[in-house]
PASEBA-1860 file (N, C-alpha, C; in nm, 3 decimals):
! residues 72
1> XXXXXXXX> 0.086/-0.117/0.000/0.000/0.000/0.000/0.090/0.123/0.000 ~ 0.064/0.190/-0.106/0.159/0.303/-0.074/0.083/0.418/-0.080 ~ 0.129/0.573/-0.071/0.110/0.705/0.003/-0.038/0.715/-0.069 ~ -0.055/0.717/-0.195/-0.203/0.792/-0.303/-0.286/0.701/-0.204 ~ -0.240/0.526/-0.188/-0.366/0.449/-0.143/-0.417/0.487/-0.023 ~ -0.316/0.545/0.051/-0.345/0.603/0.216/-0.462/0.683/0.222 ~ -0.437/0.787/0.115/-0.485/0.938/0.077/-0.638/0.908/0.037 ~ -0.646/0.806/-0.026/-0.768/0.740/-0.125/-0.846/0.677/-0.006
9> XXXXXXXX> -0.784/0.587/0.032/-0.852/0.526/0.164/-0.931/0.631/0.287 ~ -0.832/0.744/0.335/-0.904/0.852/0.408/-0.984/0.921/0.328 ~ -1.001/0.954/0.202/-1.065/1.055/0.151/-1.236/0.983/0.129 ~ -1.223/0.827/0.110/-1.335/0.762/0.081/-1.427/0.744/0.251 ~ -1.318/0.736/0.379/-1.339/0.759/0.514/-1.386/0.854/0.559 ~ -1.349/1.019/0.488/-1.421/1.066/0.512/-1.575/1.145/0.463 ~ -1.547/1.058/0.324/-1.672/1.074/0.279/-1.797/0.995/0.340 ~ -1.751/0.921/0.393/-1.829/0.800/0.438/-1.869/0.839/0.613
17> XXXXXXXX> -1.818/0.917/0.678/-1.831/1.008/0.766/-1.959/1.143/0.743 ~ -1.933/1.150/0.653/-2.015/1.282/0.656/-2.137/1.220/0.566 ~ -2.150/1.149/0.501/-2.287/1.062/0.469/-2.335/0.990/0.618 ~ -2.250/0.923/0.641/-2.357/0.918/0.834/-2.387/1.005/0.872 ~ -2.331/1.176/0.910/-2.349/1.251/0.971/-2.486/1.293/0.891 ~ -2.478/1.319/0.791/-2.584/1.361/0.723/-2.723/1.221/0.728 ~ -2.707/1.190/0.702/-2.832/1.052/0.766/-2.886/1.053/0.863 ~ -2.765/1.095/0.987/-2.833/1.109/1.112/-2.916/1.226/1.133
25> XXXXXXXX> -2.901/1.340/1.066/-2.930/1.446/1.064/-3.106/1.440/0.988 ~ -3.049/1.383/0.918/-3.230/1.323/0.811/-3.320/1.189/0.901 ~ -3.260/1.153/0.954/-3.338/1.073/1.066/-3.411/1.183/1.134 ~ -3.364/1.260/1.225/-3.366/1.321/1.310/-3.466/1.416/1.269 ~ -3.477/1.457/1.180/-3.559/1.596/1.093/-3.716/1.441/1.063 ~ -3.712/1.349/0.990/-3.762/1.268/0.960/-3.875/1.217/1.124 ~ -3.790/1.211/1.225/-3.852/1.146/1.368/-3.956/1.265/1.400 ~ -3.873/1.379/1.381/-3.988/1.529/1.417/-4.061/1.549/1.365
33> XXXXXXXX> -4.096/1.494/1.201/-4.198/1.541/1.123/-4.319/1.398/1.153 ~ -4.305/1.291/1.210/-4.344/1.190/1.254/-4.418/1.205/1.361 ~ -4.360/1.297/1.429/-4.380/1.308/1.550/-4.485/1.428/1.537 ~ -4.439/1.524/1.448/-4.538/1.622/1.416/-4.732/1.582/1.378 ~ -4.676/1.493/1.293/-4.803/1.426/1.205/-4.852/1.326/1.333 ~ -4.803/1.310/1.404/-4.867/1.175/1.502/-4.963/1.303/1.586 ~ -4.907/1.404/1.645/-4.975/1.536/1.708/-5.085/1.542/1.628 ~ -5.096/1.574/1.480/-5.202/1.629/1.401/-5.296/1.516/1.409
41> XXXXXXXX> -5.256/1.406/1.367/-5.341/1.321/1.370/-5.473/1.244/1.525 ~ -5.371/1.244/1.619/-5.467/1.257/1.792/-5.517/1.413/1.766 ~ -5.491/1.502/1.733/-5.598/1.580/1.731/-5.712/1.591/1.645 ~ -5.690/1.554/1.495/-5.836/1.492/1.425/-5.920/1.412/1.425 ~ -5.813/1.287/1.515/-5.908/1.188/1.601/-5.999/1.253/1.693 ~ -5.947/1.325/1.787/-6.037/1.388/1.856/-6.128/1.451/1.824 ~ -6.088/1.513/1.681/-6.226/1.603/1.622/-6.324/1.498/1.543 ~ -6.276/1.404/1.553/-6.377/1.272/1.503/-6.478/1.286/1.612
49> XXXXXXXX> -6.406/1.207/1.711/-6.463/1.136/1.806/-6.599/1.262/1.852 ~ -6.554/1.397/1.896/-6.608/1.493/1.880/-6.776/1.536/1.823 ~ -6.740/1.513/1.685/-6.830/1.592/1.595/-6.914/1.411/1.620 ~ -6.868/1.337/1.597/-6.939/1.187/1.628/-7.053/1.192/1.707 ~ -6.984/1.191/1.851/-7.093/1.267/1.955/-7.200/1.382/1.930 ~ -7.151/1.440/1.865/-7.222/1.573/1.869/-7.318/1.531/1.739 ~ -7.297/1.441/1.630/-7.441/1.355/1.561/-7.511/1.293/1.618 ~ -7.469/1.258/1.708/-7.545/1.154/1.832/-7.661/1.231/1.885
57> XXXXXXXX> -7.599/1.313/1.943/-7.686/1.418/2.000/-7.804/1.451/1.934 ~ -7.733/1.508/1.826/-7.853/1.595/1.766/-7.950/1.455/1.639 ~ -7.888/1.395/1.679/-8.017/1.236/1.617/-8.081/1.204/1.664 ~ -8.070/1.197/1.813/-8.161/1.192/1.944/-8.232/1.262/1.992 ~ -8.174/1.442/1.935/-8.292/1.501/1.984/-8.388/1.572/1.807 ~ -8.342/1.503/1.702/-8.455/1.552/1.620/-8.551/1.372/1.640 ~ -8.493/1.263/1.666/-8.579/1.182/1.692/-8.708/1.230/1.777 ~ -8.691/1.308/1.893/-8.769/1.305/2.025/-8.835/1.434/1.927
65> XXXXXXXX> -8.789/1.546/1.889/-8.874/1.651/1.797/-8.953/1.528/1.710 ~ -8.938/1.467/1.586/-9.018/1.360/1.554/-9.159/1.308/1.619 ~ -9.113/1.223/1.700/-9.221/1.183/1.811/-9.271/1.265/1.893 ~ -9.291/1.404/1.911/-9.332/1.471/1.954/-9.436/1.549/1.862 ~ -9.389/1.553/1.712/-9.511/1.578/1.652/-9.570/1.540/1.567 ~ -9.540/1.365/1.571/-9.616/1.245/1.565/-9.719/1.254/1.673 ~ -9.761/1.297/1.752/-9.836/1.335/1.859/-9.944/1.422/1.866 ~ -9.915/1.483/1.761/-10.007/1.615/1.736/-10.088/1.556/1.659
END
């Protein structure tokens, strides 16, 4: 092995360095936007679950309006 192969060998080392560094870096950006969308998403669940109820409601009470003037 002589001096160029040394040179060749570190230069491919440290390319290979800074492609991890950079990966880790895109993980990391990647986990937050995951993490972002997991937030958005428990909160539209909630606006499910929400507005769900709140059909409930109001099915139950145009039912009882219904039968009330089924009555008449």
């Amino acid at each position: 092995m002589d001096f160029q192969d040394i040179v060749n060998l570190e230069e491919k080392i440290d390319a290979l360095i800074s492609l991890v560094m950079q990966l880790k870096i895109e993980k990391e950006e990647l986990i937050n936007k995951l993490k972002k969308k997991e937030e958005e998403n428990a909160k539209l669940l909630e606006e499910i679950n929400r507005r769900e109820e709140e059909r409930k409601i109001i099915k139950e009470r145009i039912g009882n309006l219904i039968e009330k003037l089924s009555q008449i």
